[in-house]
Structures are given as structure tokens and as C-alpha cells.
N, C-alpha and C positions, 0 to 999 in steps of 0.2 A: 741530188741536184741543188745547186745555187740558191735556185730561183724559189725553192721550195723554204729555207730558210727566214726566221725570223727574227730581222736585225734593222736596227735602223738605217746604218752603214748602209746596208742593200737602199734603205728606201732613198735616202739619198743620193745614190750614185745612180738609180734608176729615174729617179725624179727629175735629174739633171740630165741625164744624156737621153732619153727618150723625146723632149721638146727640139732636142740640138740633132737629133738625126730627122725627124720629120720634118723641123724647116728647113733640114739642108734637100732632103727630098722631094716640098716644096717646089723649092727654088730650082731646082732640076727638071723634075717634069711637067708641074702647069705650065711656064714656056712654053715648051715641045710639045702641049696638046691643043695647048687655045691660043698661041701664040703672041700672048704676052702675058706679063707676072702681076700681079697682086703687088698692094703698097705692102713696106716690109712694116709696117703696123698691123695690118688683116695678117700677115702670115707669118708673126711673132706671136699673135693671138691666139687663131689659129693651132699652130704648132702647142702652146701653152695646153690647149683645152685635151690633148692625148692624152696628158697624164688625168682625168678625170675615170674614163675605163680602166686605168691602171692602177687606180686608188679602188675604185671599187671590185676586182677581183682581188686585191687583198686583202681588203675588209672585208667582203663579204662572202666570197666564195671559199678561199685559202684562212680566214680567219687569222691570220698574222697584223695584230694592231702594230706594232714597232713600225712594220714597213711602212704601214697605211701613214702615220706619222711621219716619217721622214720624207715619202712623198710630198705629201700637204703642205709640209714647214716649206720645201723646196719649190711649189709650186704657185704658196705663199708670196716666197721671198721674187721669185720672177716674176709675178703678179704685180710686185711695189716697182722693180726696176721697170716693168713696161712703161706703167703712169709716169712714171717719174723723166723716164725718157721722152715719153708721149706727151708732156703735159700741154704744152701749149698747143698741139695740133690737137684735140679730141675733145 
């Protein structure tokens, strides 16, 4: 399996696309249940904080540091872009 692998490559492309599907799902169904959406700063944030259960079952559970690193770096780097976009509002 993929997932079972340890690479940074995975951590990285895991790190990035798990934030970008949950705020696309987000943005999908809070609407349609409380009907209306969250500012896209709460659910950029939000979204951001997934990859935190995802870093620690690969550090801790699957012991693959590589992955655990390349999540972090990437959850890192979306961390800087939030503030940076955010700055003046926050």
C-alpha cells in the first residue's frame, strides 16, 4: 500500500491535498446544514488543523519520520501563507 510507505514526497503531497479537500468539504456542507458558511479565515484554519491527526499517526502510530516531516514542512508553509494573507484582519 501507498500509504504505508515512507517518503517525504508522500508527506508532502499528503500535507497539501488533505487541508484542500476538507475546506472544499467545508465549504460544501456547513451551508447545507446550518445555513450559512463560516469566514474563509475560520475555514482555512480550520481545514489547516487536519493535517495535525495526520502527522501524528505517522509519527507515532506507523513510525515513518520522512512523512511526518514533509507534512509539517507543508503545514508549516500554509501556516506562513494564512498570516500573511490574513495579516491585517486578525
Amino acid at each position: 500500500m501507498i500509504y504505508n510507505k515512507d517518503s517525504a514526497f508522500l508527506g508532502l503531497f499528503l500535507g497539501f491535498i488533505i487541508p484542500v479537500i476538507f475546506y472544499l468539504i467545508q465549504d460544501m456542507i456547513i451551508p447545507f446544514v446550518i445555513g450559512h458558511s463560516f469566514s474563509n479565515q475560520s475555514m482555512q484554519l480550520f481545514a489547516l488543523i487536519f493535517n495535525a491527526p495526520l502527522l501524528r499517526y505517522y509519527l507515532i502510530n506507523l513510525k515513518h519520520e520522512s512523512t511526518g516531516k514533509g507534512i509539517l514542512f507543508v503545514t508549516f508553509i500554509y501556516g506562513l501563507i494564512w498570516v500573511y494573507i490574513n495579516q491585517g484582519s486578525i
